[in-house]
N, C-alpha and C positions, 0 to 999 in steps of 0.2 A: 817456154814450157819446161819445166821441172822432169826431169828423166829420173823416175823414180827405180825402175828395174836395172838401169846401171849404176846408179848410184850407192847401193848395195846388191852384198851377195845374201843366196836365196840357198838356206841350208834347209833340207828335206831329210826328219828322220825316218829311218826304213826299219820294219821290226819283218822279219823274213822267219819263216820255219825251215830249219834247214831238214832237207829231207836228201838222204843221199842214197836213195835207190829207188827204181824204178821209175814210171813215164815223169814224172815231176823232176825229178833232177835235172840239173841246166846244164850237165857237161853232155858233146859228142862224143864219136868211139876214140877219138887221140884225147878228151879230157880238156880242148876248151870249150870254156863258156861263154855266155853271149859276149857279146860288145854292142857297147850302148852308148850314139851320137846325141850326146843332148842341144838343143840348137834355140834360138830365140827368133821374134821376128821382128826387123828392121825396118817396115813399110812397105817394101817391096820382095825380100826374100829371107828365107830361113838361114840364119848363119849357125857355124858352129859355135858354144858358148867356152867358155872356162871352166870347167869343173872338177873338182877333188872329190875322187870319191871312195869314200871304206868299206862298200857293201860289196867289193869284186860285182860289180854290174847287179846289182840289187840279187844277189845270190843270199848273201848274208845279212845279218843285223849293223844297221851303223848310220853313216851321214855321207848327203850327197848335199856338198856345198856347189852351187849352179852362179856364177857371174857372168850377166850380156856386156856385150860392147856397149861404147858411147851412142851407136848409134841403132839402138833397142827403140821401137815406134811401137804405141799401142794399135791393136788391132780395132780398127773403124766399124768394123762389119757385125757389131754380134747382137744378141736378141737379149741382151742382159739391160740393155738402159744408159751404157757408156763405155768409154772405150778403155778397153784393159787390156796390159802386157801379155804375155804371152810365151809361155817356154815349150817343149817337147821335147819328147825323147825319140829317137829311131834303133830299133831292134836289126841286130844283124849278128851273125854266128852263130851259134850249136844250134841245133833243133830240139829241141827237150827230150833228148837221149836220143835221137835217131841217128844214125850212124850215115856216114857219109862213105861210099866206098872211094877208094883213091886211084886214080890211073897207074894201070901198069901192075895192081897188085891185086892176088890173090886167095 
């Protein structure tokens, strides 16, 4: 079987509005912004992938080039008619401007 999603990388252009104030904006109260796990799936589990990315965690305008390992399986499971690759993203950091207060300080 031909392993099409390792085989090449998978560039995703982002065109974002940058908005730098209020609830939309993607920094916390110390000013970071998300962090973004983008992973594939290898038959049995979500791995993390390779990726280059210029959009600062899709905050900004640019390219997220996305490369799986050699051992990227298509997803068996789906209601589309055949079995296709599969990448994700997982969202962790800032809250979209909510502030985090920090131990110890007031």
């Amino acid at each position: 079987m031909v392993n099409a999603l390792a085989e090449r990388a998978i560039d995703l252009y982002c065109h974002v509005r940058v908005t730098r104030t209020g609830p939309a904006y993607l920094s916390d109260a110390v000013g970071q912004g998300p962090r973004l796990t983008w992973q594939y799936w290898n038959g049995s589990d979500w791995l993390d992938a390779t990726v280059s990315d210029t959009t600062a965690s899709l905050t900004v305008p640019g390219v997220v080039t996305v490369r799986a390992g050699n051992d990227a399986m298509p997803w068996p499971q789906t209601t589309l008619g055949r079995d296709l690759y599969w990448v994700r993203v997982l969202w962790s950091g800032a809250s979209s401007g909510a502030s985090r207060k920090r131990p110890g300080w007031r």
